[in-house]
C-alpha positions in Angstrom: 112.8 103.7 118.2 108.5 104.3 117.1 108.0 105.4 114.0 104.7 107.4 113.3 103.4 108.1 109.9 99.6 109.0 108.6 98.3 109.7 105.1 94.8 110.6 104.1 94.0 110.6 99.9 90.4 111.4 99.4 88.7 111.0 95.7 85.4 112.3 94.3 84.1 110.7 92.1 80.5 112.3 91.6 78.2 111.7 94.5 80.5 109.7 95.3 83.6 109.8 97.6 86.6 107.5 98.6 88.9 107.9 101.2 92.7 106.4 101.8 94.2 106.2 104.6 97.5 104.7 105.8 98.2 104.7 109.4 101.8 103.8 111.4 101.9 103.5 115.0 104.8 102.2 117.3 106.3 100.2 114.0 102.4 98.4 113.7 100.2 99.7 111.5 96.7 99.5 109.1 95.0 100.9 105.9 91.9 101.9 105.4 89.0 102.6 102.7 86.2 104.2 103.3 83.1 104.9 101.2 80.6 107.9 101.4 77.8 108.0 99.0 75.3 111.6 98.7 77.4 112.5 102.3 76.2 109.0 104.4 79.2 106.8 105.4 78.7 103.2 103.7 81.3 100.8 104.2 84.8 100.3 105.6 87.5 97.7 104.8 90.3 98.4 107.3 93.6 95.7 107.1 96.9 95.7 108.8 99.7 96.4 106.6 102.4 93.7 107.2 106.2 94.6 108.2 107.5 94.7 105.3 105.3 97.5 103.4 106.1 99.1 106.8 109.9 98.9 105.9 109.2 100.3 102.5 107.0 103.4 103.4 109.7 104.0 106.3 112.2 104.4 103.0 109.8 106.5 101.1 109.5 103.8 98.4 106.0 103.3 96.8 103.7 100.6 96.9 101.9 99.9 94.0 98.4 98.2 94.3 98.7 98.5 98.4 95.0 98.9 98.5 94.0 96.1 96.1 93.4 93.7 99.1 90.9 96.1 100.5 89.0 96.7 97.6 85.2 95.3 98.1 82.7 93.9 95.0 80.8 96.1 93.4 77.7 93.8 92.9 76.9 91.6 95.9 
């Protein structure tokens, strides 16, 4: 049986703005940030979300701190 799930959270914060998104595929799946700054794209961090997180959103459970492994430095 495939399973298919998306999920898009966007956030503005000022000139700034940060999009979530959660992506399920045929039971394999990834997460994704992405960061826009005055409208120009600067970074991606894109992971793949492990089976069991998959089981969880599959239940409609939620995941607290799901994007923390994604999350970039703020000073380089």
């Amino acid at each position: 049986m495939t399973y298919s799930y998306s999920n898009i959270q966007t956030k503005q914060l000022g000139p700034k703005r940060i999009t979530h998104k959660v992506i399920i595929k045929n039971n394999n799946g990834h997460k994704s940030i992405t960061i826009f700054k005055n409208g120009k794209h600067i970074k991606t961090v894109k992971k793949k979300i492990s089976k069991k997180h998959i089981n969880l959103i599959k239940c409609k459970k939620f995941i607290k701190g799901l994007f923390n492994e994604c999350k970039t430095r703020k000073n380089k």
